[in-house]
C-alpha positions as CSV (number, residue, x, y, z in Angstrom):
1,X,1.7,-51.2,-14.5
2,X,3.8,-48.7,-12.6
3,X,3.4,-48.3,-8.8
4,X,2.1,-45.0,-9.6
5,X,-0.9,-46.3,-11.7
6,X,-2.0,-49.0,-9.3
7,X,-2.2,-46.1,-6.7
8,X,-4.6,-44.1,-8.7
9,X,-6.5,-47.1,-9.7
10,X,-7.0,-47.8,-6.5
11,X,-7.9,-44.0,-5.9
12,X,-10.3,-44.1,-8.7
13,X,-12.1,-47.3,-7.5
14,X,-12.8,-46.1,-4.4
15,X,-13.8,-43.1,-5.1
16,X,-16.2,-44.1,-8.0
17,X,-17.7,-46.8,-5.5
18,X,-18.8,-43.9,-3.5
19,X,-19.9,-41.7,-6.7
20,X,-17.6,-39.0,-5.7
21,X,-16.1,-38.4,-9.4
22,X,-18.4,-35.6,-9.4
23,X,-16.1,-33.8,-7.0
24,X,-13.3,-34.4,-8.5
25,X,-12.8,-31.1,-10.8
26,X,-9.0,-30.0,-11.5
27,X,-10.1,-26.6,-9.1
28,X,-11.5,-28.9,-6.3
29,X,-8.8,-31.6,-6.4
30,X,-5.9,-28.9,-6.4
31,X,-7.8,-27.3,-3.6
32,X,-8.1,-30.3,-1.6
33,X,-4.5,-30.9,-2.0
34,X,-3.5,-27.8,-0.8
35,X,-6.0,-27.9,2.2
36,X,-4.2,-31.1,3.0
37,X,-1.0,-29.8,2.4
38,X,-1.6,-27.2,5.0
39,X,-3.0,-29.6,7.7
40,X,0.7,-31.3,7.4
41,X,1.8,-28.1,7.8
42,X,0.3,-27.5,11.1
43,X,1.8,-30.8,12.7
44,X,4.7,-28.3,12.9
45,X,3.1,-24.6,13.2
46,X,4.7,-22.6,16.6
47,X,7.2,-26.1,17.4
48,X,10.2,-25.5,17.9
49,X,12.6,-27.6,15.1
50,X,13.4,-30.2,17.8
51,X,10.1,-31.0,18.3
52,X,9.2,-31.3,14.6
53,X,11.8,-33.8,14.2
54,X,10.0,-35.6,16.7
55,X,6.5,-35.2,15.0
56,X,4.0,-38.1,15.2
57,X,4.8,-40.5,12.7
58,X,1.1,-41.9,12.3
59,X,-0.3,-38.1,12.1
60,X,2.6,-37.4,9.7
61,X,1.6,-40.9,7.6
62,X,-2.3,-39.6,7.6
63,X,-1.7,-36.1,6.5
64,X,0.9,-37.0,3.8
65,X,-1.4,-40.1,2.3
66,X,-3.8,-37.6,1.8
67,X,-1.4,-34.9,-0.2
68,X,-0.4,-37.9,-1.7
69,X,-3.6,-39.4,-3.1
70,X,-4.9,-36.3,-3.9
71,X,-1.8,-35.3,-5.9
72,X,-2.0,-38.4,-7.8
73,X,-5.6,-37.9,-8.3
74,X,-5.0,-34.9,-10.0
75,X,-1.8,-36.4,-12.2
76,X,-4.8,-39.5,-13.4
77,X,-7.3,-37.1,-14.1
78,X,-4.9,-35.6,-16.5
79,X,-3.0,-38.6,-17.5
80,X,0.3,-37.5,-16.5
81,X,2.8,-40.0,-16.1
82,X,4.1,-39.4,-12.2
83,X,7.8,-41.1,-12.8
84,X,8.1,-39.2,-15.8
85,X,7.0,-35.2,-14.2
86,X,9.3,-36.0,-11.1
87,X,12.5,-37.2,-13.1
88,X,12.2,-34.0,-15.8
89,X,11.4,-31.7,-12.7
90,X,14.9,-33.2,-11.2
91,X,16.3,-32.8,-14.5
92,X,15.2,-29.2,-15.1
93,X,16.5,-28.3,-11.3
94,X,19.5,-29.9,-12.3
95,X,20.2,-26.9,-15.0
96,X,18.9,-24.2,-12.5
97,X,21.2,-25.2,-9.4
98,X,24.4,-26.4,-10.9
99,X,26.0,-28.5,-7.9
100,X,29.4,-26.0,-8.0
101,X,27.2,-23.0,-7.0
102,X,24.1,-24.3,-5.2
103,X,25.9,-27.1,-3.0
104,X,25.4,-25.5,0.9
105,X,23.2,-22.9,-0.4
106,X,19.6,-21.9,0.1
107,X,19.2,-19.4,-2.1
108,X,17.5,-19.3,-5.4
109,X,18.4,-20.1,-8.8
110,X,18.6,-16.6,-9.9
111,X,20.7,-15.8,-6.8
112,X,23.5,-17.8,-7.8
């Protein structure tokens, strides 16, 4: 069993102890991971980027557990394989931002 899937197991008991399955629709889990997403965001909304770097690791740890669990809540309920859609994501990013002209850059793929 992959780190991955012991973390959604987890996920999944506690949630079902609680009987909160109910909730847990594809909208209302992507939703929830976005509402999260967005309170991580605000550790850093109006700071200047000295004080991000300086942001409070154990608000950082909360917020990002929570895009986290909810993220892999989603990739369970759909039985996606999290090692395997983060190494073909890298591999497809690999063909859209060829090191020789994206090394240094910002821009997008089809600015190149």
């Amino acid at each position: 069993m992959s780190d991955f899937n012991m973390l959604i197991d987890e996920l999944v008991k506690f949630r079902d102890a609680r009987q909160w399955k109910q909730f847990h629709n594809t909208k209302d889990l992507a939703l929830a991971l976005s509402i999260e997403a967005a309170e991580l965001n605000e550790l850093f909304l109006w700071k200047p980027i000295e004080e991000c770097e300086k942001v409070d690791r154990e608000r950082l740890k909360e917020e990002l557990a929570d895009v986290f669990a909810y993220s892999l809540l989603l990739a369970g309920k759909h039985d996606l394989d999290v090692k395997e859609i983060v190494l073909e994501k890298i591999r497809k990013n690999n063909e859209k931002y060829p090191v020789d002209r994206s090394k240094g850059s910002a821009r997008k793929y089809n600015e190149l």
